[in-house]
N, C-alpha and C positions, 0 to 999 in steps of 0.2 A: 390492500393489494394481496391475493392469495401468493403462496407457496412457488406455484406453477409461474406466475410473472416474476418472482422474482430470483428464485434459484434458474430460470433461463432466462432472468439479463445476464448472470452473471457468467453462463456459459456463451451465452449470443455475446458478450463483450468480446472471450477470447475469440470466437470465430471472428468477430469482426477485426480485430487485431493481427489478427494471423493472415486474412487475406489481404489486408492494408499494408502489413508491413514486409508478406511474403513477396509484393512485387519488385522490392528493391533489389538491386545487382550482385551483394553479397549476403549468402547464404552460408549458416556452421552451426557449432553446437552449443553457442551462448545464446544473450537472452538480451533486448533492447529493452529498459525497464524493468525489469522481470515478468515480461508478458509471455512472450512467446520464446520454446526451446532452438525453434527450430529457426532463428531470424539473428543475425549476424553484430556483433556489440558494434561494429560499423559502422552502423546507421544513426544520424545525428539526433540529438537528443528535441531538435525541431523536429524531424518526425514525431517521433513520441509524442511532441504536444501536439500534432497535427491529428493524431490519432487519438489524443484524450474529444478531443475536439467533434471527434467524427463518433463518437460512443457517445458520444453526450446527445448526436441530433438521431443515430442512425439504429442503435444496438435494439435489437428485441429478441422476445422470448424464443429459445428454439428448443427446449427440452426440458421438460418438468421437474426433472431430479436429476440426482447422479444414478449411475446402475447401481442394483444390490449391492453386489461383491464380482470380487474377480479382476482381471487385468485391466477390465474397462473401469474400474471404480479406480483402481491405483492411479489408472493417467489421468481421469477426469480430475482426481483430487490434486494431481502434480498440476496442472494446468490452472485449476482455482489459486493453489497457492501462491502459483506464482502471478497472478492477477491479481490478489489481493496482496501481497508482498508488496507491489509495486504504489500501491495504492497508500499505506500504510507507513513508507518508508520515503516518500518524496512527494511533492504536489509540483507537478509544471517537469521534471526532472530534477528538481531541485529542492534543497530544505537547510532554511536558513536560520533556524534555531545552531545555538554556539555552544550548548551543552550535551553530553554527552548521557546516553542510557548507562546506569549502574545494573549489575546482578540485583532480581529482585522490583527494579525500579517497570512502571508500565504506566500506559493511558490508556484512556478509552475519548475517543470521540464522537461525536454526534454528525453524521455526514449526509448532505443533503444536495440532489437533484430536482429542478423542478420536471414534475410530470414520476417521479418513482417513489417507492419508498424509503423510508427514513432508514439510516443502516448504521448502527453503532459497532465504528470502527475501534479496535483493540491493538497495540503495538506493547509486546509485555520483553523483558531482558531479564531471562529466565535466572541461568547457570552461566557461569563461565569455569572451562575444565583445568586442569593444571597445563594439559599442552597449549591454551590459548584458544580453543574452539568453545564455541558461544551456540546455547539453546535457547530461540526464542521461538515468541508462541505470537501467534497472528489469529483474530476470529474475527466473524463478521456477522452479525446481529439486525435480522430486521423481527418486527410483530409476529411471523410463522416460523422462525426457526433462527438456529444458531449454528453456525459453521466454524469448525476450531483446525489450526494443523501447528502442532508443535515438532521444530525443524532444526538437527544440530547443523550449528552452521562453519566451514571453515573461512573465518574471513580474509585471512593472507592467501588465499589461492586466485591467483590471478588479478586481485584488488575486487576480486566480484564474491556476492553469497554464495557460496556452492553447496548443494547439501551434502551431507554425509549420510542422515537419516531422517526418516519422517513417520511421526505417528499423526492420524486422522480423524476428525466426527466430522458427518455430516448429517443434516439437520435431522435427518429420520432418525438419527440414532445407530447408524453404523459405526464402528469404530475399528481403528486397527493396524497396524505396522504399515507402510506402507514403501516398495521395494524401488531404492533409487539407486543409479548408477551413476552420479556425479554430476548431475545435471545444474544448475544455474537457479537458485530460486529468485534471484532477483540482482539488478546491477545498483550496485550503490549509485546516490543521488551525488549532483556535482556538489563537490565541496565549496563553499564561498568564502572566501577569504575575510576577515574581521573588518577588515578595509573596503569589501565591497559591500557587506553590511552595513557599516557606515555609511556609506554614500549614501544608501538606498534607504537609509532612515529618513523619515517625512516628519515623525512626531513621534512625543514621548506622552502619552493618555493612558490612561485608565478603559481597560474592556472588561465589558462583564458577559458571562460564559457561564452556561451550568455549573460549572465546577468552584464558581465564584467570579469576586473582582480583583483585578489583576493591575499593578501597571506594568506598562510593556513599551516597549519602541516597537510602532508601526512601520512596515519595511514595505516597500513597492518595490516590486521590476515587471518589465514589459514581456508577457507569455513571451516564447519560443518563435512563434509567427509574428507576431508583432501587431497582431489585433486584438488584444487582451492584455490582462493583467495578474500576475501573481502577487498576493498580500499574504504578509503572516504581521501577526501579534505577536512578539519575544516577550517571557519573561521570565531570568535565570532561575528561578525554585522549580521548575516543572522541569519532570524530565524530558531530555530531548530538546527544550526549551520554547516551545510553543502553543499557546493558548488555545488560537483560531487561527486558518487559514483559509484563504479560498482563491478561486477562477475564474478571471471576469470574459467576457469577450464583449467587444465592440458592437453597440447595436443591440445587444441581448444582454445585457448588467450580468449576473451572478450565474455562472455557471453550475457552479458544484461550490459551496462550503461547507468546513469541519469545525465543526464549536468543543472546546476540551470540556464533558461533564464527569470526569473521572479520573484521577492517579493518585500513584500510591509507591509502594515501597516493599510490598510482604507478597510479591507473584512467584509461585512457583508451580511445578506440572499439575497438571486437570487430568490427564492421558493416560499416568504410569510411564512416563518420557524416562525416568532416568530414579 
């Protein structure tokens, strides 16, 4: 898949997310996900997966690249991030790993749709500063390019990502500051109580993942809609705590799965972040 299909799914995603979710009643200046700035934390985290849902059958290419430079690269690149934030930081709205990212600590995944290309997802926990504010770094990797935004984040403000700062590459090799005004990179995913993890344990197995063999407690719950299925594979030595997860729906098996082929412990800026 060239360059052109797949740097405009990933803009054709947010269009398609912004008109899905721009029709609902409340509209402000958070982010449902971290998709869209402009769509109201209001809106139930069932949309969301109604909307992972509708990008899975509907999104296509709408623009080849981002712009060179200029205001139009700064928003296009705020709007990537926070699509890929979103992506990165939860599956279904939610993320059932019980471990927590250290400074330092990061993944990489292997994420897959059937009908696109392969995209090696990145979730790294850069820096943490003396006041508490946390720099992490998000990329997104298929065969024609690499997309990175490393993004300080304040996490006590409001219980949501807020940025404070952001630096950028995108895949052609731009790079550069990128100017934000407090905007939302992403809403944290529900938290699950240890109790409802338990419930949702089915088994205790061994999965094996690029990254290796694991054993893990296998977790189900029923997607958002209630035609599908969210699964993760736990297992406490990764950070974050999860091997592989994926998205079923009813009728169509596997939507989108993430295999872990990569973590580690020694991630720090790529950008000149800090």
């Amino acid at each position: 898949m060239k360059r052109q299909t797949t740097t405009g799914w990933i803009f054709g995603t947010v269009l398609v997310l912004v008109v899905l979710l721009s029709s609902c009643s409340m509209l402000g200046d958070a982010v449902v996900g971290g998709i869209s700035s402009g769509v109201s934390k209001g809106v139930s985290k069932g949309v969301e997966q109604e909307v992972e849902k509708e990008v899975a059958e509907e999104a296509q290419p709408s623009q080849s690249k981002a712009p060179a430079a200029g205001p139009q690269w700064n928003q296009f690149m705020i709007m990537q991030a926070q699509m890929v934030f979103s992506y990165a930081f939860s599956a279904g709205g939610m993320w059932a790993g019980q471990k927590e990212y250290k400074p330092g600590e990061y993944t990489k995944f292997e994420w897959s749709m059937e009908g696109e290309d392969t995209i090696v997802l990145e979730r790294a926990y850069l820096k943490e500063l003396e006041d508490g504010k946390q720099w992490w770094r998000v990329s997104w990797e298929d065969s024609e390019g690499l997309w990175i935004w490393e993004v300080l984040i304040d996490p006590e403000e409001s219980g949501s990502g807020q940025m404070l700062r952001m630096r950028a590459r995108d895949a052609d090799g731009n790079q550069g500051e990128v100017p934000v005004s407090g905007e939302t990179v992403y809403m944290p995913p529900a938290e699950l109580t240890k109790e409802s993890v338990q419930g949702a344990t089915v088994a205790k197995e061994k999965v094996t993942v690029p990254a290796g063999t694991f054993q893990s407690d296998h977790v189900i719950y029923m997607a958002a809609t209630g035609e599908g299925q969210v699964e993760f594979w736990l297992a406490p030595q990764i950070p974050g705590g999860v091997v592989r997860y994926l998205i079923s729906e009813k009728g169509k098996g596997e939507v989108w799965t993430s295999d872990l082929i990569e973590f580690g412990k020694n991630a720090t800026t790529i950008l000149g972040s800090y």
